[in-house]
KELORO-922037 format. One record per residue (C-alpha): residue number from 1; residue in three letters; chain; x, y, z. Coordinates in steps of 0.2 Angstrom, whole numbers, plus 5000, padded with zeros to 4 digits. Example, Ala and Ser with C-alpha at 12.3 -4.5 7.8 and 13.67 -1.06 7.14 Angstrom:
2
pt n:1 | res:ALA | chain:A | X:5062 | Y:4978 | Z:5039
pt n:2 | res:SER | chain:A | X:5068 | Y:4995 | Z:5036
This chain:
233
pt n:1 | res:UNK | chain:A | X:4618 | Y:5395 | Z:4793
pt n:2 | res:UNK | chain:A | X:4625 | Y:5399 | Z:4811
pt n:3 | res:UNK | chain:A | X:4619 | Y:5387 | Z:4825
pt n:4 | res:UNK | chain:A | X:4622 | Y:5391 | Z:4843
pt n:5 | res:UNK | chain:A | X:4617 | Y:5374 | Z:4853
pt n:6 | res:UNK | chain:A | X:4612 | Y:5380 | Z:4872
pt n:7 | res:UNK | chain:A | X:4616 | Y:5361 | Z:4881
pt n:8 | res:UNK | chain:A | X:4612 | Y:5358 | Z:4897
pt n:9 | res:UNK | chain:A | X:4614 | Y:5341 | Z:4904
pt n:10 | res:UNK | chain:A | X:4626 | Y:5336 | Z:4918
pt n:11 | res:UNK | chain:A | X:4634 | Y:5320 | Z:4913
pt n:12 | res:UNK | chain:A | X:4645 | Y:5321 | Z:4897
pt n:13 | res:UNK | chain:A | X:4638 | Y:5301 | Z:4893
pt n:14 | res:UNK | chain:A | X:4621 | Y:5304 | Z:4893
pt n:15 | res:UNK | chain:A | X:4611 | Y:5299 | Z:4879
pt n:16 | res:UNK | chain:A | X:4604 | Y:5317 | Z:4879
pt n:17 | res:UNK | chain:A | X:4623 | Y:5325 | Z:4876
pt n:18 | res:UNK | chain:A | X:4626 | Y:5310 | Z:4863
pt n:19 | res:UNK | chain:A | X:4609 | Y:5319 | Z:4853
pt n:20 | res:UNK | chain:A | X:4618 | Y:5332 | Z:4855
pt n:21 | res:UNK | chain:A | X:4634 | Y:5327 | Z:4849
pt n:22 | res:UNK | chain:A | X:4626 | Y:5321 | Z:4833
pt n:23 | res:UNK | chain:A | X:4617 | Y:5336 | Z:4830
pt n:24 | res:UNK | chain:A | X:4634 | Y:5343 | Z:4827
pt n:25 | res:UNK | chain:A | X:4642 | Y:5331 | Z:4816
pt n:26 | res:UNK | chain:A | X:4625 | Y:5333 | Z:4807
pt n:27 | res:UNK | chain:A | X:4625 | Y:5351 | Z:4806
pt n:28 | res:UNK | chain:A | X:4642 | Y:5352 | Z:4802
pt n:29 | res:UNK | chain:A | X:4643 | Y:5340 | Z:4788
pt n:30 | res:UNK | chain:A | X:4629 | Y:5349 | Z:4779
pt n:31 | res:UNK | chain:A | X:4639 | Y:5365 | Z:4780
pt n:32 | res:UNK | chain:A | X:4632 | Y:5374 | Z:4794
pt n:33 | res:UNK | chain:A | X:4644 | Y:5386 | Z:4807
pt n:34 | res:UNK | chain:A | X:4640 | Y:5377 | Z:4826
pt n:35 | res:UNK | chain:A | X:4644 | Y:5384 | Z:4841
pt n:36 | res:UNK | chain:A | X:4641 | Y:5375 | Z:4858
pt n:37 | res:UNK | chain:A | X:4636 | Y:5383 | Z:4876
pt n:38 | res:UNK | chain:A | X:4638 | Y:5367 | Z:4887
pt n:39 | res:UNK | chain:A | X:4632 | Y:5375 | Z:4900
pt n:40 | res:UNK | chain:A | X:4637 | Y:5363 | Z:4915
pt n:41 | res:UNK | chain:A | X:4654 | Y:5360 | Z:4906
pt n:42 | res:UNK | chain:A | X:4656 | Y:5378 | Z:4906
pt n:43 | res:UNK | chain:A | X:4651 | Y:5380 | Z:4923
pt n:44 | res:UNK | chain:A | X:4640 | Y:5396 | Z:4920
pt n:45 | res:UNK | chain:A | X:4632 | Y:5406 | Z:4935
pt n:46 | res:UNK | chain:A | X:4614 | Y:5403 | Z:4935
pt n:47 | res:UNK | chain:A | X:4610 | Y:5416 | Z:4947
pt n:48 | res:UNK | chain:A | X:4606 | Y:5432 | Z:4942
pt n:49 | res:UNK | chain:A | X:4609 | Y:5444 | Z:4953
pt n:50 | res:UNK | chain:A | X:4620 | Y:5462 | Z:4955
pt n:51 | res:UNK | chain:A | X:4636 | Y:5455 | Z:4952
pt n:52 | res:UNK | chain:A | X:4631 | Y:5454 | Z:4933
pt n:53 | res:UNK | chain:A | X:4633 | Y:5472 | Z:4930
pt n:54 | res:UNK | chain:A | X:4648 | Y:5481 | Z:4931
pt n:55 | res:UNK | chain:A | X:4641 | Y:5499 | Z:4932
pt n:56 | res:UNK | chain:A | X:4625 | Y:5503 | Z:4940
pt n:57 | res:UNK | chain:A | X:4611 | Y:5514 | Z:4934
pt n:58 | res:UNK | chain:A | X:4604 | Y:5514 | Z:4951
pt n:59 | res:UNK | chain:A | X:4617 | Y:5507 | Z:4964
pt n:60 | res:UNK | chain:A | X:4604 | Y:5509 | Z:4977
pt n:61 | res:UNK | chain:A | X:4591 | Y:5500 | Z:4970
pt n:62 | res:UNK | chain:A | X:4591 | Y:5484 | Z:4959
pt n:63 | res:UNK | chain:A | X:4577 | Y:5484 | Z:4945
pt n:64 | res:UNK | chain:A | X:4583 | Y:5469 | Z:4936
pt n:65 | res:UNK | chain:A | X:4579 | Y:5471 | Z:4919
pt n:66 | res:UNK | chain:A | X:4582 | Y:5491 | Z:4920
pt n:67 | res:UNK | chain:A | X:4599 | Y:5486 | Z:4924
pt n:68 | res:UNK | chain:A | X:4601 | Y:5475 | Z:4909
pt n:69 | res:UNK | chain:A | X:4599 | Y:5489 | Z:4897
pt n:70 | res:UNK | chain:A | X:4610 | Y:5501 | Z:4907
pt n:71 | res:UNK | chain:A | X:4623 | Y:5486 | Z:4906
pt n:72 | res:UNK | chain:A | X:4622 | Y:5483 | Z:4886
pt n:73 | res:UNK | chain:A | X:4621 | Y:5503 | Z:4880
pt n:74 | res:UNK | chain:A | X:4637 | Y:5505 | Z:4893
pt n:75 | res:UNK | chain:A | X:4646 | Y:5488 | Z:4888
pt n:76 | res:UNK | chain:A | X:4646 | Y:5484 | Z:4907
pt n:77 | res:UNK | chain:A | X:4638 | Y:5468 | Z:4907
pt n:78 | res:UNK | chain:A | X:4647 | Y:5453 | Z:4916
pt n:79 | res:UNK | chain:A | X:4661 | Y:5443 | Z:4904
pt n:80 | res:UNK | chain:A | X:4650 | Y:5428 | Z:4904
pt n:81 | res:UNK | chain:A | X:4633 | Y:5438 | Z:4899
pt n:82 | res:UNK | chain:A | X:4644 | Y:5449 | Z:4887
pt n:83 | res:UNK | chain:A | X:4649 | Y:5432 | Z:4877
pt n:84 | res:UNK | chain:A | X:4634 | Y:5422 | Z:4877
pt n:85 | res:UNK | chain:A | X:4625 | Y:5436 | Z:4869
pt n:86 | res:UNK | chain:A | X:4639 | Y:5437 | Z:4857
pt n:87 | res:UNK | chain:A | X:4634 | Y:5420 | Z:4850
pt n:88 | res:UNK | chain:A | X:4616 | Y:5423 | Z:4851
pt n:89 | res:UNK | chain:A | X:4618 | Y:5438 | Z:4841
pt n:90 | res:UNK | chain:A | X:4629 | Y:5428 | Z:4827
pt n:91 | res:UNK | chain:A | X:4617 | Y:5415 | Z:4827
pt n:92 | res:UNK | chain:A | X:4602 | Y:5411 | Z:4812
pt n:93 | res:UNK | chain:A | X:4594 | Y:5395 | Z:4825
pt n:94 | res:UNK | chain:A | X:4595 | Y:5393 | Z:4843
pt n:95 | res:UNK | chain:A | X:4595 | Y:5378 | Z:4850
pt n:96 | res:UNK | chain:A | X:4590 | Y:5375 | Z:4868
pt n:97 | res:UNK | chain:A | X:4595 | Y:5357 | Z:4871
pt n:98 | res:UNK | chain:A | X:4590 | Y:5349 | Z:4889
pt n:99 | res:UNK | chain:A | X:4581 | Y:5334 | Z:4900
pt n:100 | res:UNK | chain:A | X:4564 | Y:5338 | Z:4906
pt n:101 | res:UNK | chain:A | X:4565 | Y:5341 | Z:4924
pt n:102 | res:UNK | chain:A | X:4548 | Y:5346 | Z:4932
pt n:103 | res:UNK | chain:A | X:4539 | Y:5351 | Z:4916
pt n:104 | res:UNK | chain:A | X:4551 | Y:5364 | Z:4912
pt n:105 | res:UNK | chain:A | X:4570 | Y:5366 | Z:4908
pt n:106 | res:UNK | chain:A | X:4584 | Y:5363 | Z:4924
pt n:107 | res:UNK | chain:A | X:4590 | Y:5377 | Z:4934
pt n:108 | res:UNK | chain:A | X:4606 | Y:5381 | Z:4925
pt n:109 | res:UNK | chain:A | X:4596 | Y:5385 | Z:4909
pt n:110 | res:UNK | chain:A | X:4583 | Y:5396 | Z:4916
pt n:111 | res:UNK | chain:A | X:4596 | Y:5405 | Z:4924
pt n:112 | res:UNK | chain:A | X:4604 | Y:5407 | Z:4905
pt n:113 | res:UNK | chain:A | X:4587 | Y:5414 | Z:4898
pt n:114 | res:UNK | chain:A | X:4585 | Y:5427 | Z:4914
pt n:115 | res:UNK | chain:A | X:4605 | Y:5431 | Z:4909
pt n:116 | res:UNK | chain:A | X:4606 | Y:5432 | Z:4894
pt n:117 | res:UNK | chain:A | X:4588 | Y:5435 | Z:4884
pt n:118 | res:UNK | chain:A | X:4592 | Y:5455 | Z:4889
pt n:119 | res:UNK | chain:A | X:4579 | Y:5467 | Z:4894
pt n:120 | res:UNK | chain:A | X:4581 | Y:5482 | Z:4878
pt n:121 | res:UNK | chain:A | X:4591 | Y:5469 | Z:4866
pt n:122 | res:UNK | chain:A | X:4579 | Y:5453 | Z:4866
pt n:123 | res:UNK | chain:A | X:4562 | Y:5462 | Z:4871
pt n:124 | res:UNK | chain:A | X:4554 | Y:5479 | Z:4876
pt n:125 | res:UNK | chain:A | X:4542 | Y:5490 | Z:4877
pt n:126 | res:UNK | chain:A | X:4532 | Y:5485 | Z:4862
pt n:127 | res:UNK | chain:A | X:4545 | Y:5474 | Z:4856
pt n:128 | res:UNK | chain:A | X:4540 | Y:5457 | Z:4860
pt n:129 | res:UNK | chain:A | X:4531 | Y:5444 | Z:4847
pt n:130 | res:UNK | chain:A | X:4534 | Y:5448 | Z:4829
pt n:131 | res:UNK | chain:A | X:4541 | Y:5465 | Z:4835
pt n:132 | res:UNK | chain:A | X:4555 | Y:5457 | Z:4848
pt n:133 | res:UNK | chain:A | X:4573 | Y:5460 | Z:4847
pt n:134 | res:UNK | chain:A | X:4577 | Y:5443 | Z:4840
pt n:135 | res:UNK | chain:A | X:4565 | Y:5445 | Z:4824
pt n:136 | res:UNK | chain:A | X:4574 | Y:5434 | Z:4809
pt n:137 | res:UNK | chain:A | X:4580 | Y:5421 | Z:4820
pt n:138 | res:UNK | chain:A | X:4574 | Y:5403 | Z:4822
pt n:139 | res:UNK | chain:A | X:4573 | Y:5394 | Z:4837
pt n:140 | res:UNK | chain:A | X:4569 | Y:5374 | Z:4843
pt n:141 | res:UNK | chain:A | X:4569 | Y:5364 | Z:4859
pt n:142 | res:UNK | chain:A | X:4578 | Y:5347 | Z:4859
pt n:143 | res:UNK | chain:A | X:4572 | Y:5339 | Z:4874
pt n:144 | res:UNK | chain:A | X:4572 | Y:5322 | Z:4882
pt n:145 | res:UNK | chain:A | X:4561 | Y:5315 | Z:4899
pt n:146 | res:UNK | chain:A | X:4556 | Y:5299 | Z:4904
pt n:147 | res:UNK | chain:A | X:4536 | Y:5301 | Z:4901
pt n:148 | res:UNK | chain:A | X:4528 | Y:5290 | Z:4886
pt n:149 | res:UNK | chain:A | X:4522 | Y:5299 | Z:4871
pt n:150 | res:UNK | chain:A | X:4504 | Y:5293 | Z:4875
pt n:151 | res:UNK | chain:A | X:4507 | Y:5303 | Z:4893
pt n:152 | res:UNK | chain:A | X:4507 | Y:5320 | Z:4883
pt n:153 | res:UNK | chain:A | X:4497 | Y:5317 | Z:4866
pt n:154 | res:UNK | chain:A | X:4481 | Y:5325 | Z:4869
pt n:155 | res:UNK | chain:A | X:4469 | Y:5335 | Z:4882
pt n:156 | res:UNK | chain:A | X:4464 | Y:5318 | Z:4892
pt n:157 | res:UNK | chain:A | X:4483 | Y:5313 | Z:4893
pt n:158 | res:UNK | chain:A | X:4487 | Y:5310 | Z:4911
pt n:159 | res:UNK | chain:A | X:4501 | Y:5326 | Z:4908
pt n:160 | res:UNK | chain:A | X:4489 | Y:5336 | Z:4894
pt n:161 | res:UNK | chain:A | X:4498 | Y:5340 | Z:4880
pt n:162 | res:UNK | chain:A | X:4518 | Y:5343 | Z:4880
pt n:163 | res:UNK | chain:A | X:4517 | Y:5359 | Z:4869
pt n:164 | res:UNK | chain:A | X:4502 | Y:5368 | Z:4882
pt n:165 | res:UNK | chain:A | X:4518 | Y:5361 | Z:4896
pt n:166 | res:UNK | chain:A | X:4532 | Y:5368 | Z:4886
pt n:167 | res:UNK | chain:A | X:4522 | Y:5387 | Z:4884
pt n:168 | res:UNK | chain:A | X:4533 | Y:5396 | Z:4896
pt n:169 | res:UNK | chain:A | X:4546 | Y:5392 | Z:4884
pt n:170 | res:UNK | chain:A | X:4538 | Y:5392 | Z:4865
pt n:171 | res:UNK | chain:A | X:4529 | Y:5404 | Z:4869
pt n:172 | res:UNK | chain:A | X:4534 | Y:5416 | Z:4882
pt n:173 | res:UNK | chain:A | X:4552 | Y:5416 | Z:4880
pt n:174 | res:UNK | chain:A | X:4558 | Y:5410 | Z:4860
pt n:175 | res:UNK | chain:A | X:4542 | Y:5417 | Z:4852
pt n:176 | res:UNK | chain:A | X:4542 | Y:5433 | Z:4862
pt n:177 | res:UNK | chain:A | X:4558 | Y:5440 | Z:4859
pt n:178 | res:UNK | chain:A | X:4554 | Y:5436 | Z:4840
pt n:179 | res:UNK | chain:A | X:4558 | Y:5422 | Z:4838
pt n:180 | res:UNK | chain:A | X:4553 | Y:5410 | Z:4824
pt n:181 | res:UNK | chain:A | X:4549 | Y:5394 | Z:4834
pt n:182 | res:UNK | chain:A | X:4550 | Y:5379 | Z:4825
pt n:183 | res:UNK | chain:A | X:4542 | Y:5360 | Z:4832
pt n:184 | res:UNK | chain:A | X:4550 | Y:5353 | Z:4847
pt n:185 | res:UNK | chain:A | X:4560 | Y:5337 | Z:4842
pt n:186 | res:UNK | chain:A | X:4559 | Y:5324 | Z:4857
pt n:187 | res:UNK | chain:A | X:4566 | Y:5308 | Z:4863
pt n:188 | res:UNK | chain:A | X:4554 | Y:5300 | Z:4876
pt n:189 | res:UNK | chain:A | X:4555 | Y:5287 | Z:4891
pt n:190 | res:UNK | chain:A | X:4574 | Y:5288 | Z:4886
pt n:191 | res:UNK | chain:A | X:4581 | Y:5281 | Z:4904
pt n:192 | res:UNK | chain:A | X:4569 | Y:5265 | Z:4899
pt n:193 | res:UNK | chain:A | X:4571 | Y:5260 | Z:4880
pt n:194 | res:UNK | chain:A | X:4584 | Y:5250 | Z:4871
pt n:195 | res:UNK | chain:A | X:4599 | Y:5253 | Z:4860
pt n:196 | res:UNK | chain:A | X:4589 | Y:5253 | Z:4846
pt n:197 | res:UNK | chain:A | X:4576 | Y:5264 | Z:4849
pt n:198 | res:UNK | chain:A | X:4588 | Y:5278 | Z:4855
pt n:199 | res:UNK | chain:A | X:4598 | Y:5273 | Z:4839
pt n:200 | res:UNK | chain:A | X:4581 | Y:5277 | Z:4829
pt n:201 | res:UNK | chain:A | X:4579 | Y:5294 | Z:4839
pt n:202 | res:UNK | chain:A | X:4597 | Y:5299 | Z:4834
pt n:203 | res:UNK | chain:A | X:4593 | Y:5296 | Z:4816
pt n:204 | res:UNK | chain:A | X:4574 | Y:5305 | Z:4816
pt n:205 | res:UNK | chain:A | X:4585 | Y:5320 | Z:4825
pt n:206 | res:UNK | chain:A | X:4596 | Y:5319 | Z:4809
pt n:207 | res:UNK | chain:A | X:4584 | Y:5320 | Z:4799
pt n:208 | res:UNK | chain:A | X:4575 | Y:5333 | Z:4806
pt n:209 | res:UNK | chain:A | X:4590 | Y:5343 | Z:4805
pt n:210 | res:UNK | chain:A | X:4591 | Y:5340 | Z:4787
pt n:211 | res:UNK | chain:A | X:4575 | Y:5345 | Z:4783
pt n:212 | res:UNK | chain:A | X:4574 | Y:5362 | Z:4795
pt n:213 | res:UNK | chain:A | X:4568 | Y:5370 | Z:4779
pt n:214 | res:UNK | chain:A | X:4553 | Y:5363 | Z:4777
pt n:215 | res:UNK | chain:A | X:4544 | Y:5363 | Z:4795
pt n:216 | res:UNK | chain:A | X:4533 | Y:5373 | Z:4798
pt n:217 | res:UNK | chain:A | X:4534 | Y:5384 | Z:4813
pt n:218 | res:UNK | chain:A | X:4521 | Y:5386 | Z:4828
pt n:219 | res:UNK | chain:A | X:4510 | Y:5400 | Z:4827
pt n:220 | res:UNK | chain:A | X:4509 | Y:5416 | Z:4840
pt n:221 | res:UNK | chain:A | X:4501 | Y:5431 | Z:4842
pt n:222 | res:UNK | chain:A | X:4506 | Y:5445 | Z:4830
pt n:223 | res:UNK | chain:A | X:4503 | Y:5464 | Z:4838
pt n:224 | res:UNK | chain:A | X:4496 | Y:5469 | Z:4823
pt n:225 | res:UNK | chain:A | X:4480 | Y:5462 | Z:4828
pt n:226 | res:UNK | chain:A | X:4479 | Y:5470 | Z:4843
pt n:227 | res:UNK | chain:A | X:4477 | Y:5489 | Z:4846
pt n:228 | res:UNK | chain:A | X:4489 | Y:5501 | Z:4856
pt n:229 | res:UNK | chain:A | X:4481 | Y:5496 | Z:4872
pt n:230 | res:UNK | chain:A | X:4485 | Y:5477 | Z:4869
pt n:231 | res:UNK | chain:A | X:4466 | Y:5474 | Z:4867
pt n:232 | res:UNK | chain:A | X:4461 | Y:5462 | Z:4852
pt n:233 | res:UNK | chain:A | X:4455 | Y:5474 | Z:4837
C-alpha cells in the first residue's frame, strides 16, 4: 500500500510530529510505500491565488476553480501543486495529520486542500461522493487538541460531537472527492497528560495502523439515491 502523510504541525518536537514519526516506522515495517508532506518543513504557499497557474484561461478574470482545470489539462499548474498531486495520485490512503486549531485544521493545511484537491481531477460536475475523482482511495485524520474526550462524546457534550465538528473535513472534503473515509484516530488533552498516556496513544495509533483492514468506514451519501436534480428519490 502507498501512504502519503499530509503533516502539519510547526515544531519538529511535538508530540503530534512524534505520532507522526511512528506511524512511519509502523507503516514502513509492515511493508507499506510512505511518502511524507511536512507541510511547514516544506515551507508550502497556503495562499491560493493567480500565481498558482502558469497559463490562464481567462487572464482577465480569476474563476478559481475553472483555472484549476485549465492548469491540469495544459500541465501549467505551479511546481508545488504539480507535485503534491503527484503523490496524491500515487497514493492508496491519505493521511491528513494535524493539531486541532479552532475546530478545524491550521491555515497551512487548508491552504493544501484549496491547492491541491483540484477542480476537474478530485471533483466536478457530478463527480463528487462515490462518483469523485479520488474513488478507490482511502483517507483518515490523525488529529491532536487539548479538549477531554467527554468534551466531544455526545450531543449534550459542552463541544457536541467531534465527528458532526470535523464535517467540513469527513465529509465535505475526503468523502466528496471519493473518498473512502476511515474513523479518525485521536490523541486528546495531549499538552496536559503524562509520558505514559502519550506513550499508550502512540501504541493504540500502531495498532490502528495494523489493523487498517478491518475498520469500517463512515458512511456518506451515495448519488444514486438521488435523482438528476440532486432531490432524494
Amino acid at each position: 500500500m502507498n501512504v502519503l502523510i499530509v503533516h502539519a504541525h510547526p515544531e519538529p518536537r511535538s508530540f503530534n510530529t512524534a505520532l507522526r514519526d511512528h506511524s512511519v516506522k509502523i507503516l514502513d515495517d509492515h511493508g507499506h510505500a510512505v511518502k511524507v508532506s511536512d507541510l511547514y518543513a516544506m515551507g508550502f504557499n497556503p495562499v491560493a491565488g493567480p500565481a498558482d497557474f502558469g497559463d490562464r484561461a481567462d487572464p482577465d478574470y480569476l474563476v478559481y476553480a475553472l483555472e484549476q482545470r485549465h492548469g491540469h489539462e495544459m500541465g501549467t499548474l505551479a511546481p508545488d501543486i504539480a507535485a503534491e498531486i503527484e503523490k496524491l495520485m500515487w497514493c492508496d490512503l491519505l493521511i491528513l495529520h494535524f493539531p486541532l486549531y479552532w475546530f478545524s485544521v491550521p491555515a497551512i493545511l487548508k491552504g493544501w486542500i484549496d491547492r491541491v484537491l483540484i477542480s476537474g481531477l478530485t471533483y466536478g460536475g457530478r463527480r463528487f461522493y462515490d462518483q469523485g475523482g479520488l474513488k478507490g482511495k482511502r483517507a483518515m485524520l490523525t488529529l491532536t487538541l487539548g479538549g477531554r474526550e467527554h468534551m466531544l462524546d455526545s450531543d449534550a457534550a459542552i463541544h457536541g460531537r467531534l465527528n458532526d465538528m470535523l464535517k467540513p473535513l469527513l465529509q465535505g472534503t475526503l468523502a466528496y472527492t471519493g473518498m473512502t473515509v476511515l474513523p479518525p484516530f485521536v490523541a486528546w488533552h495531549v499538552p496536559y497528560v503524562d509520558d505514559a498516556t502519550r506513550a499508550g496513544y502512540l501504541d493504540a495509533y500502531g495498532e490502528r495502523l495494523r489493523t487498517l483492514d478491518s475498520l469500517a468506514p463512515l458512511t456518506f451519501p451515495s448519488l444514486d439515491t438521488f435523482d438528476d436534480a440532486m432531490r432524494p428519490k
